[in-house]
C-alpha angles and dihedrals in degrees: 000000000000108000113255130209101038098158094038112084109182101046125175135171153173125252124211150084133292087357108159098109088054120130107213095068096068087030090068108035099051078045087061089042103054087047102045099251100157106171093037120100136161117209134177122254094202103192125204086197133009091246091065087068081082107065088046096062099041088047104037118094120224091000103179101158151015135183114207117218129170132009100355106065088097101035092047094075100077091059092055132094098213143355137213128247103259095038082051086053095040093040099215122086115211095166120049120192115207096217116171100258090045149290124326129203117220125173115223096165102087097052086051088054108033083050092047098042100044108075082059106052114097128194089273092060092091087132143052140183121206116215112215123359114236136121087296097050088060099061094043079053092058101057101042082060093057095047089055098239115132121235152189130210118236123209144147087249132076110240135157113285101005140089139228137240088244084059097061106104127153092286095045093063097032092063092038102057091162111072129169137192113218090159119094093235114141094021110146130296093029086054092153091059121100142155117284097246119141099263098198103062090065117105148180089282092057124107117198127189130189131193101212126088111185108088103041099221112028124204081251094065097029083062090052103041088049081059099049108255127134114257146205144170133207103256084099100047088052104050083049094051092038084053098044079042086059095042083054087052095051104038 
């Protein structure tokens, strides 16, 4: 593969799959631009596989910096040379940093979300349930753990300590306030897609969260907030986790 990049010198970039609709890539580089960063550019490296991640970075000039987005936070690792703390703990990598001596694997997903989520939380959200369990899920685990509030996992599939979605039933959600969506259901354009939660058992002392962010206001929280409930979505998470990632980069 020819080399790319040549005359940018600070290059950074997102990994994943199917990510045109991603965010970071016009976060940063309006970010390089404001602040007259000229040979500065984020792109996106949109992989069909994880092995591919290879030959990106063996073939990419003055690679500094990648963020790492669906499905690949948890199938990133093995490629790294090291990880942080806190990704090591979580098990799933969403911020690499290019160091001489090799790649390092930091988590910035759970500072995004436990900054975003905890001027919300009020003295009732003691419990949470976390809708899907993938790369993302882990870190909302984490800091839930560290916040103290209990919570269960919530998949299609039976496992061990978690419940499905056919499980959920009134008392289910009334003793679980807290409720947030790691699945990409109801990202555009499938905007009338959401999770298969019942609804109506939703009230005013709810709080749902949703990771997307595109649309706004996903049929996930609309239903909630019809009901209700306080909502959020993930724009500020990610503009919390993209700003700790460039610290990363910096540091």
């Amino acid at each position: 593969m020819e080399k790319k990049h040549e005359n940018i010198l600070n290059l950074f970039g997102l990994i994943g799959k199917n990510i045109s609709y991603s965010f970071s890539q016009g976060y940063f580089n309006k970010k390089f631009e404001n602040s007259g960063l000229q040979s500065y550019l984020y792109t996106n490296f949109d992989l069909p596989a994880i092995e591919a991640f290879q030959e990106v970075i063996a073939n990419t000039l003055n690679l500094k910096g990648l963020n790492v987005t669906i499905p690949y936070k948890e199938a990133i690792i093995p490629y790294l040379n090291e990880l942080d703390s806190d990704a090591a703990a979580i098990g799933a990598v969403n911020t690499i940093k290019i160091e001489e001596n090799g790649l390092k694997g930091f988590n910035t997903d759970h500072h995004g979300f436990r900054e975003s989520i905890h001027p919300f939380l009020k003295e009732h959200h003691k419990k949470a349930l976390i809708l899907g369990t993938g790369g993302a899920s882990k870190a909302i685990a984490f800091v839930f753990d560290r916040l103290g509030i209990d919570y269960a996992f919530v998949s299609r599939k039976k496992a061990r300590n978690q419940f499905t979605y056919n499980d959920l039933n009134q008392d289910l959600i009334s003793s679980y306030p807290v409720i947030v969506n790691c699945t990409p259901l109801g990202t555009f354009p499938d905007i009338e897609n959401k999770p298969s939660i019942p609804y109506e058992f939703i009230t005013s002392g709810h709080l749902l969260y949703d990771l997307i962010y595109n649309p706004e206001e996903t049929s996930f929280l609309k239903l909630g907030r019809e009901r209700g409930a306080q909502t959020l979505n993930g724009l500020q998470m990610l503009e919390l986790q993209a700003e700790k990632a460039w610290e990363i980069w910096n540091s």
